[in-house]
PDB file of N, CA, C, O and CB in Angstrom:
ATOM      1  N   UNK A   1      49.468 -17.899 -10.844  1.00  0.00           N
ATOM      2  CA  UNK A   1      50.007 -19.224 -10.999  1.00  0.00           C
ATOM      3  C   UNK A   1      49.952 -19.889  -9.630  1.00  0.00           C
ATOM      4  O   UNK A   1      50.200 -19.202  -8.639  1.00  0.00           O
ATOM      5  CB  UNK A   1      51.460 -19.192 -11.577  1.00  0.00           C
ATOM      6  N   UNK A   2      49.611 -21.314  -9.491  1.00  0.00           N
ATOM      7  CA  UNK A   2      49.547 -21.752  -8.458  1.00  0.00           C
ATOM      8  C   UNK A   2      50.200 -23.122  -8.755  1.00  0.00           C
ATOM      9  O   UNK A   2      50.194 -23.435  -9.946  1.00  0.00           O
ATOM     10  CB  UNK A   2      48.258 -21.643  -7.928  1.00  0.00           C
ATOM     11  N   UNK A   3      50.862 -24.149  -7.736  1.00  0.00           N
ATOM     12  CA  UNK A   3      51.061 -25.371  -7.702  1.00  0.00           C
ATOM     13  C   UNK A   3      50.370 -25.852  -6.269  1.00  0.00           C
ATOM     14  O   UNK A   3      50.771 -25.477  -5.167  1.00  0.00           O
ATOM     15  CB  UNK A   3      52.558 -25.625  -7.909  1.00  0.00           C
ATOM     16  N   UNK A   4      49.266 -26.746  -6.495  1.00  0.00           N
ATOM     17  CA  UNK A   4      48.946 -27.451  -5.565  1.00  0.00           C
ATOM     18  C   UNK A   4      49.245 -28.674  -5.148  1.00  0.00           C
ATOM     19  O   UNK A   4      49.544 -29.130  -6.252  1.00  0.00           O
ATOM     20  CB  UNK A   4      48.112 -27.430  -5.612  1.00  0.00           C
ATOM     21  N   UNK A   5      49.412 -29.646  -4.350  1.00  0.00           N
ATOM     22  CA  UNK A   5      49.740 -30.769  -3.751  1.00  0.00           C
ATOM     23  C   UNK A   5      49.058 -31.069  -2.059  1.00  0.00           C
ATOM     24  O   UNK A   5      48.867 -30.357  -1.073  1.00  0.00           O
ATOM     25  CB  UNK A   5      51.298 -30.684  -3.823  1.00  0.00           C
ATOM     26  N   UNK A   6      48.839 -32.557  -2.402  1.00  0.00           N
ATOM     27  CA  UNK A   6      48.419 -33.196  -1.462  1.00  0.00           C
ATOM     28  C   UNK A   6      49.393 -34.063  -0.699  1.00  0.00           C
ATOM     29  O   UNK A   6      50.456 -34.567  -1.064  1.00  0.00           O
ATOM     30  CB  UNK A   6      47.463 -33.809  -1.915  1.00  0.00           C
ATOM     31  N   UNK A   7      48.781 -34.105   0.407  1.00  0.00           N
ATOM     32  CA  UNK A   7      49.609 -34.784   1.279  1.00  0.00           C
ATOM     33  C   UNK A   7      49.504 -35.757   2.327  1.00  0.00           C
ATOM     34  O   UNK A   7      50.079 -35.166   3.242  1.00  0.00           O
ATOM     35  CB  UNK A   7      50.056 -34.084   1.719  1.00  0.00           C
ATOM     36  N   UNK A   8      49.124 -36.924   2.814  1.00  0.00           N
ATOM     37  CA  UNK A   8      48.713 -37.358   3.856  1.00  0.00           C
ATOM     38  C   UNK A   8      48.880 -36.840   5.513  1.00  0.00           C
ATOM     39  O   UNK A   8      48.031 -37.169   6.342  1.00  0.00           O
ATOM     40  CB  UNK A   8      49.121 -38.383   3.634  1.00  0.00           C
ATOM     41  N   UNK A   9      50.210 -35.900   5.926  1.00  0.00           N
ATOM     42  CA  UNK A   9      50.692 -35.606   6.861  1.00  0.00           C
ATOM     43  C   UNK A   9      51.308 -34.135   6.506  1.00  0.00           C
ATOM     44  O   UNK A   9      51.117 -33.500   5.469  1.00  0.00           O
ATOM     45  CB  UNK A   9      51.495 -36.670   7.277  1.00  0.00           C
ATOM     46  N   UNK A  10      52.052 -33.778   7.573  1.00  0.00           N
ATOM     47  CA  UNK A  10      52.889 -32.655   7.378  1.00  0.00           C
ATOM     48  C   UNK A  10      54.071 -33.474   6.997  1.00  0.00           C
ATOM     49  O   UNK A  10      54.592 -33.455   5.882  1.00  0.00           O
ATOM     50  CB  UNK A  10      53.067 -31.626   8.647  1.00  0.00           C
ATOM     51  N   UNK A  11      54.478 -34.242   8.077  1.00  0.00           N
ATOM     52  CA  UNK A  11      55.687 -34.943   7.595  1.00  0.00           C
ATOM     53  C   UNK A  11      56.424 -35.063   6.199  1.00  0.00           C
ATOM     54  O   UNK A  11      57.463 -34.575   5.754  1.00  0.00           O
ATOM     55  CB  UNK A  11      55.439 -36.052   7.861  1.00  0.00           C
ATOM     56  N   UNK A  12      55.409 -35.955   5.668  1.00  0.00           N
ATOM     57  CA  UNK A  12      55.397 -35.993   4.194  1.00  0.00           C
ATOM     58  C   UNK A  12      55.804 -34.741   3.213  1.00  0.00           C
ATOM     59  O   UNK A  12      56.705 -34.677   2.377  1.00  0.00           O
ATOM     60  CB  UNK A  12      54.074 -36.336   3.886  1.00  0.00           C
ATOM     61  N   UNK A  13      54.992 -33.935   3.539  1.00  0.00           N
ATOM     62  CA  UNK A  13      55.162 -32.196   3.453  1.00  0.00           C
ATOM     63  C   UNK A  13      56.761 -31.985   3.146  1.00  0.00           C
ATOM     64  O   UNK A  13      57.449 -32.124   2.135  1.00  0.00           O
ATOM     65  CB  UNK A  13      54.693 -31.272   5.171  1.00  0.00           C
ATOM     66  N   UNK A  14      57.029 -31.577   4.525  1.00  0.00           N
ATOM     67  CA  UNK A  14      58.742 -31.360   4.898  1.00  0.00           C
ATOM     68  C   UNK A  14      59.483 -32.582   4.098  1.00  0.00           C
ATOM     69  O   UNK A  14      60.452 -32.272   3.405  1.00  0.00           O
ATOM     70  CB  UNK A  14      59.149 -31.535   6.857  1.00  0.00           C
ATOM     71  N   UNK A  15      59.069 -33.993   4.158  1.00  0.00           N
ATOM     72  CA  UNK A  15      60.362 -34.707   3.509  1.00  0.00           C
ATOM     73  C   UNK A  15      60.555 -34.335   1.972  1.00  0.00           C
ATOM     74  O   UNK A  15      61.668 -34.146   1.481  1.00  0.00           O
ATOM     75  CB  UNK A  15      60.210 -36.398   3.611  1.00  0.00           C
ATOM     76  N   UNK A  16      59.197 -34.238   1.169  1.00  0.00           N
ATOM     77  CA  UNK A  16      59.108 -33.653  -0.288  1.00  0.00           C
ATOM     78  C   UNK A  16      59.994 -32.299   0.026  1.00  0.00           C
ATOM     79  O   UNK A  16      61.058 -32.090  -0.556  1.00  0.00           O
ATOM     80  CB  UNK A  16      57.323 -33.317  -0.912  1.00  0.00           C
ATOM     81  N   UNK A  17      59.680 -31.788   0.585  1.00  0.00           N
ATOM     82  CA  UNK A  17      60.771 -29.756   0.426  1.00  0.00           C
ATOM     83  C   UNK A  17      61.869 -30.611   0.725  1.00  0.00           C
ATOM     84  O   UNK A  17      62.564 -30.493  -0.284  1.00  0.00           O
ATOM     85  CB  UNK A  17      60.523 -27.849   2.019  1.00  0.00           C
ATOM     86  N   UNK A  18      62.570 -31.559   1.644  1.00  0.00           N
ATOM     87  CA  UNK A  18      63.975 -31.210   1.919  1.00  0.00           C
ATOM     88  C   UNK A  18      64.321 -32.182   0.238  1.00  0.00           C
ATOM     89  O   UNK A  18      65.170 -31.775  -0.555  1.00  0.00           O
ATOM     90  CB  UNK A  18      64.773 -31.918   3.850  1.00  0.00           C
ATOM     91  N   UNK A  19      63.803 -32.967   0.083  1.00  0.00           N
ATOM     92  CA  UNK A  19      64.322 -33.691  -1.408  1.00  0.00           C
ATOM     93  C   UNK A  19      64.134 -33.259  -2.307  1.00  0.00           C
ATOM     94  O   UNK A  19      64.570 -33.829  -3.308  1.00  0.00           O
ATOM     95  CB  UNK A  19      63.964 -34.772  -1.821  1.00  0.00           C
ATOM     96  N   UNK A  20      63.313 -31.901  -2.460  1.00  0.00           N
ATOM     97  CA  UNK A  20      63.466 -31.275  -3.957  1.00  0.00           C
ATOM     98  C   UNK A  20      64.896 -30.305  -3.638  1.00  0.00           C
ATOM     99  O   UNK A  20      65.891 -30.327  -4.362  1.00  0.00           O
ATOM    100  CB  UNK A  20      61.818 -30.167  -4.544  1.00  0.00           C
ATOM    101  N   UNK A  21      64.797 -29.735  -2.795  1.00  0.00           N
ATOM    102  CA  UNK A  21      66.391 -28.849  -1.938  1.00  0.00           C
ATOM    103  C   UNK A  21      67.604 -29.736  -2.124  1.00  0.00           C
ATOM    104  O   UNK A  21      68.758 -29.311  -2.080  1.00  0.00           O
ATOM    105  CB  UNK A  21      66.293 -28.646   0.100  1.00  0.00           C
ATOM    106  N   UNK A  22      67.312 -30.817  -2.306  1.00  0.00           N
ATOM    107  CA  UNK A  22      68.662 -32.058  -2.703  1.00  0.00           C
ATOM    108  C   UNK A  22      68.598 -31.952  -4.195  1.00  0.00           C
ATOM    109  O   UNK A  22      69.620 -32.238  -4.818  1.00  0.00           O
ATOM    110  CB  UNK A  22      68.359 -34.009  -2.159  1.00  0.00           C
ATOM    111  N   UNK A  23      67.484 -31.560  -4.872  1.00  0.00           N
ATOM    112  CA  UNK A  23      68.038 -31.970  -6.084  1.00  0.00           C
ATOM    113  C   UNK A  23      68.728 -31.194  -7.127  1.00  0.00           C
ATOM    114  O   UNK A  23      68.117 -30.133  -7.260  1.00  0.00           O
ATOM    115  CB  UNK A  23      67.183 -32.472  -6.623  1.00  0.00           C
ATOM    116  N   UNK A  24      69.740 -31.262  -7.927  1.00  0.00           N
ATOM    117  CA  UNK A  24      70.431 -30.712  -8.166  1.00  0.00           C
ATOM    118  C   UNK A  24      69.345 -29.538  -9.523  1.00  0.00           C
ATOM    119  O   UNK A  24      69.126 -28.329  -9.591  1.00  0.00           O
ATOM    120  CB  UNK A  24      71.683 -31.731  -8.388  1.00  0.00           C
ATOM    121  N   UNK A  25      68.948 -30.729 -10.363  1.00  0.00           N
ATOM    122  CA  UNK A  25      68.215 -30.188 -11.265  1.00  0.00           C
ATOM    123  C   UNK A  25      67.145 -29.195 -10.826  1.00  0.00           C
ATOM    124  O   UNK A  25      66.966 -28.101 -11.361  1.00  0.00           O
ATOM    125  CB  UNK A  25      67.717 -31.166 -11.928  1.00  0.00           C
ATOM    126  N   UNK A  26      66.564 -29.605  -9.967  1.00  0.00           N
ATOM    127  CA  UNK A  26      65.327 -28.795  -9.412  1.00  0.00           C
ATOM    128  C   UNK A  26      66.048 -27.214  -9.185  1.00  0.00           C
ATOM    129  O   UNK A  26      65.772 -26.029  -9.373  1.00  0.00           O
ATOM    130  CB  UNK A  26      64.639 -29.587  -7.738  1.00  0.00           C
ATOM    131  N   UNK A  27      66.920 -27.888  -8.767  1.00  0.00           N
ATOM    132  CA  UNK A  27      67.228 -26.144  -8.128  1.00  0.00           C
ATOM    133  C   UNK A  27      68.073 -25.143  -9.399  1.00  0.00           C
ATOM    134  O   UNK A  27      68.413 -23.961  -9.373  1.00  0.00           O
ATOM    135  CB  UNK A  27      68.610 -26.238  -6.398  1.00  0.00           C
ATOM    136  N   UNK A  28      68.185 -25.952 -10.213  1.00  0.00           N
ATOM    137  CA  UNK A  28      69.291 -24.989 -11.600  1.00  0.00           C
ATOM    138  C   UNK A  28      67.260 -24.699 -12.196  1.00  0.00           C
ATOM    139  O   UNK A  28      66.753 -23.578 -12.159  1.00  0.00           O
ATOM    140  CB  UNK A  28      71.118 -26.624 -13.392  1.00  0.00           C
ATOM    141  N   UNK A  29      66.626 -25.727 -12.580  1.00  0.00           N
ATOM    142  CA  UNK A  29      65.542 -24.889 -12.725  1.00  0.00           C
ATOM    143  C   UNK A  29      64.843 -23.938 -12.461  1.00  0.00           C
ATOM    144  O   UNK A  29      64.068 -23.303 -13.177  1.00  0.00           O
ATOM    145  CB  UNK A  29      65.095 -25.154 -12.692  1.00  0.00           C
ATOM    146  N   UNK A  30      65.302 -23.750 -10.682  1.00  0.00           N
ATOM    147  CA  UNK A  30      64.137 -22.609 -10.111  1.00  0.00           C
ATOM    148  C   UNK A  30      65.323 -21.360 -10.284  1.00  0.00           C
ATOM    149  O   UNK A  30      64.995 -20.184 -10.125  1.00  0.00           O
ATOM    150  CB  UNK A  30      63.365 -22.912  -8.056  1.00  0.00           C
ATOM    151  N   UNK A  31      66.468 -21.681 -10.563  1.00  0.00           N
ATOM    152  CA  UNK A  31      67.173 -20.541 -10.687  1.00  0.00           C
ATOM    153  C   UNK A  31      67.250 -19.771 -12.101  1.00  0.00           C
ATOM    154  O   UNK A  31      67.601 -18.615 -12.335  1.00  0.00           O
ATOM    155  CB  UNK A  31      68.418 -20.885 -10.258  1.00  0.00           C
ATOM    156  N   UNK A  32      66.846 -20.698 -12.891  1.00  0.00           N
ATOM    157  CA  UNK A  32      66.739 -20.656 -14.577  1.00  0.00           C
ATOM    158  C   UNK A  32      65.455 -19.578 -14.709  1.00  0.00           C
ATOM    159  O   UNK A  32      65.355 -18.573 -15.413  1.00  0.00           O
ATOM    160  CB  UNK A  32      66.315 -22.468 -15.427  1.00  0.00           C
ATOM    161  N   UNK A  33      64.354 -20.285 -13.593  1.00  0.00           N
ATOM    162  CA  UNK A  33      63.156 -19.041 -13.978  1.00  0.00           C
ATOM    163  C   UNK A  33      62.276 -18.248 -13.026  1.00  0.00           C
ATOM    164  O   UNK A  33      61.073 -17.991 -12.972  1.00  0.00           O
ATOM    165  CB  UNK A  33      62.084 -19.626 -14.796  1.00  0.00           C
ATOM    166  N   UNK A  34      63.777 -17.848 -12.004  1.00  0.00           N
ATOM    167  CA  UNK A  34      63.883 -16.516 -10.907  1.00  0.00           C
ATOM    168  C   UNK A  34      63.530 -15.520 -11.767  1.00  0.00           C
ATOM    169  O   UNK A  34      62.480 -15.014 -11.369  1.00  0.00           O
ATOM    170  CB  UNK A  34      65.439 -16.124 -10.154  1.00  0.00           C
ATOM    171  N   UNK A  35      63.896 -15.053 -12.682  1.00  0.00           N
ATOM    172  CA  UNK A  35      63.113 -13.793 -13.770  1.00  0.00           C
ATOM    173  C   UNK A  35      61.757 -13.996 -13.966  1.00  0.00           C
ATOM    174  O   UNK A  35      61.241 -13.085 -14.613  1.00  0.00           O
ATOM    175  CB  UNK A  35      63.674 -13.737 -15.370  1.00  0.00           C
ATOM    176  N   UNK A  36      60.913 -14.991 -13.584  1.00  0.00           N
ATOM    177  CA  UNK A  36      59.483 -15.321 -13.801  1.00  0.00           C
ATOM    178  C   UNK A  36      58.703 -14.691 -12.970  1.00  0.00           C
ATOM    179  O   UNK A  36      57.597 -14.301 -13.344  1.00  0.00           O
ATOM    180  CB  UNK A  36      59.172 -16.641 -13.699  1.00  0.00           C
ATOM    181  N   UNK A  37      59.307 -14.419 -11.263  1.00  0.00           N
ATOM    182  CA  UNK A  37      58.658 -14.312 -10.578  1.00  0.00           C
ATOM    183  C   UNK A  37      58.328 -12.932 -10.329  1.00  0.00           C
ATOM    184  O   UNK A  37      58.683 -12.382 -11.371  1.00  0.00           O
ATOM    185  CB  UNK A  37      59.002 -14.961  -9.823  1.00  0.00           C
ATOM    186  N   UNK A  38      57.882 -12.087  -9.602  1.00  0.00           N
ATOM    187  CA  UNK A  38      58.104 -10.549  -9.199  1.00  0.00           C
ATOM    188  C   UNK A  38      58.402 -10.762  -7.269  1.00  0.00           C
ATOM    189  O   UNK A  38      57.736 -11.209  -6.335  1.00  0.00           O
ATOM    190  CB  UNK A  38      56.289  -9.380  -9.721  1.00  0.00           C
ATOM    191  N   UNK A  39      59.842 -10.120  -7.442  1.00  0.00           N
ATOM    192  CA  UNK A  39      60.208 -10.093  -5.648  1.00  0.00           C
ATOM    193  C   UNK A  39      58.786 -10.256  -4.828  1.00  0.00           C
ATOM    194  O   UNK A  39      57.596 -10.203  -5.141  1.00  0.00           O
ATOM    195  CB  UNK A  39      61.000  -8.328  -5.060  1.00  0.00           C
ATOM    196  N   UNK A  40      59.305 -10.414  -3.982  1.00  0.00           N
ATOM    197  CA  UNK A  40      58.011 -10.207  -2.778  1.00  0.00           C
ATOM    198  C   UNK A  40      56.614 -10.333  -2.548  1.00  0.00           C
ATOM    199  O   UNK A  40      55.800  -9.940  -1.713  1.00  0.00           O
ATOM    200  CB  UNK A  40      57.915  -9.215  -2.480  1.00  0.00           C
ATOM    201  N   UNK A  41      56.627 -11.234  -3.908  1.00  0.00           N
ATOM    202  CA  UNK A  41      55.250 -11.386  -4.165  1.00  0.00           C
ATOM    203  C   UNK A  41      54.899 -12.911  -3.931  1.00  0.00           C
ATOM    204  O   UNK A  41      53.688 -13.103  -3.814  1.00  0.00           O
ATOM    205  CB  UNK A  41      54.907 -10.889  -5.632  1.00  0.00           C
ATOM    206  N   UNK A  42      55.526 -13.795  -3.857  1.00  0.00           N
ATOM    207  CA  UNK A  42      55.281 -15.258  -3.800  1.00  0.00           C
ATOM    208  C   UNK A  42      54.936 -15.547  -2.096  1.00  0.00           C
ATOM    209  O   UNK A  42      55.507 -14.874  -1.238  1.00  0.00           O
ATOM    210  CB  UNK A  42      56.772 -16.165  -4.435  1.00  0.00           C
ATOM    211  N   UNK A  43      54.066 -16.487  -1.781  1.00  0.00           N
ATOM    212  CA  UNK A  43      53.728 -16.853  -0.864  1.00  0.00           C
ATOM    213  C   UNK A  43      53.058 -18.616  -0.351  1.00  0.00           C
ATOM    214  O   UNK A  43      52.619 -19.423  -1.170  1.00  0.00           O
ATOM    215  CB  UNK A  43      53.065 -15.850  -0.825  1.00  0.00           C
ATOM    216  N   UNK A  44      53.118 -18.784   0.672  1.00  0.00           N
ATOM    217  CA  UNK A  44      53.035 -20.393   0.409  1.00  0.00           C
ATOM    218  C   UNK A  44      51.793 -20.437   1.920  1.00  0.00           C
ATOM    219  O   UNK A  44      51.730 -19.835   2.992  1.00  0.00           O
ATOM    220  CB  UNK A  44      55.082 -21.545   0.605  1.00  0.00           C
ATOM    221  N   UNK A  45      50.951 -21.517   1.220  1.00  0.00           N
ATOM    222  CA  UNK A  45      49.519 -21.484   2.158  1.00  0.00           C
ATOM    223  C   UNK A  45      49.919 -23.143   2.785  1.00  0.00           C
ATOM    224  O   UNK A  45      50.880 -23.816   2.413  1.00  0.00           O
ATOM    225  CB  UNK A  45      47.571 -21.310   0.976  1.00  0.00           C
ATOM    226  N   UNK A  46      48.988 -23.500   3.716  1.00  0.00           N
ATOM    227  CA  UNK A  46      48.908 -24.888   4.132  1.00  0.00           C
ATOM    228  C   UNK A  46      47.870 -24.880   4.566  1.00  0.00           C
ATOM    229  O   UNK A  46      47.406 -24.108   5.406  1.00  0.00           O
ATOM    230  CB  UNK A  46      49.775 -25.449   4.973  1.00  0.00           C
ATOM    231  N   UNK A  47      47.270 -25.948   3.915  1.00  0.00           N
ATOM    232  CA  UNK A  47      44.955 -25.972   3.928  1.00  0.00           C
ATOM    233  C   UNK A  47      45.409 -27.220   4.940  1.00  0.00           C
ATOM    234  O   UNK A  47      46.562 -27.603   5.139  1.00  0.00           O
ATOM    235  CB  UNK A  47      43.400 -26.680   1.700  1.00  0.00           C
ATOM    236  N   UNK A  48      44.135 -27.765   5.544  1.00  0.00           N
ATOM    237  CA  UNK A  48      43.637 -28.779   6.246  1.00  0.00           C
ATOM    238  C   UNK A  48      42.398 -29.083   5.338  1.00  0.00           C
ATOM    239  O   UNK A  48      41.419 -28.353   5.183  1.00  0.00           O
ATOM    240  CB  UNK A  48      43.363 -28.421   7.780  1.00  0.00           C
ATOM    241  N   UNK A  49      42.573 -29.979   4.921  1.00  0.00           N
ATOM    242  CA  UNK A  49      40.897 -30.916   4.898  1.00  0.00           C
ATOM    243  C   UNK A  49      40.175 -31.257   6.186  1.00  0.00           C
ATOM    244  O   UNK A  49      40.802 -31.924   7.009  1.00  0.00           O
ATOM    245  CB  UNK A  49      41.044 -32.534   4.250  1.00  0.00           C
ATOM    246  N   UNK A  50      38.927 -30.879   6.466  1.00  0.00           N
ATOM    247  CA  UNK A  50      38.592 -31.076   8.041  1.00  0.00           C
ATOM    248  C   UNK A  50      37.387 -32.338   7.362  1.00  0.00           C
ATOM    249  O   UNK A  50      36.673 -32.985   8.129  1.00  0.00           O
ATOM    250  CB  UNK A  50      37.816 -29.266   9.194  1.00  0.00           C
TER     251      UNK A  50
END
């Protein structure tokens, strides 16, 4: 499973993470489907378009 997203900046980047971390719903969701994942296995990349 993957979720990809674009971004113009990093900036942009970080302000999307700290406002999904604000949201209330977002986060009862990711806690709703913590049984989805397997520990220690998730990981997060950051590409450059050159």
């Amino acid at each position: 499973m993957a979720w990809i997203a674009n971004y113009e900046n990093l900036a942009q980047y970080e302000a999307m993470g700290l406002k999904l971390l604000a949201d209330q719903k977002y986060l009862e969701l990711i806690k709703k489907a913590a049984g989805l994942f397997v520990p220690n296995t998730l990981h997060d990349e950051i590409w450059r378009t050159l």
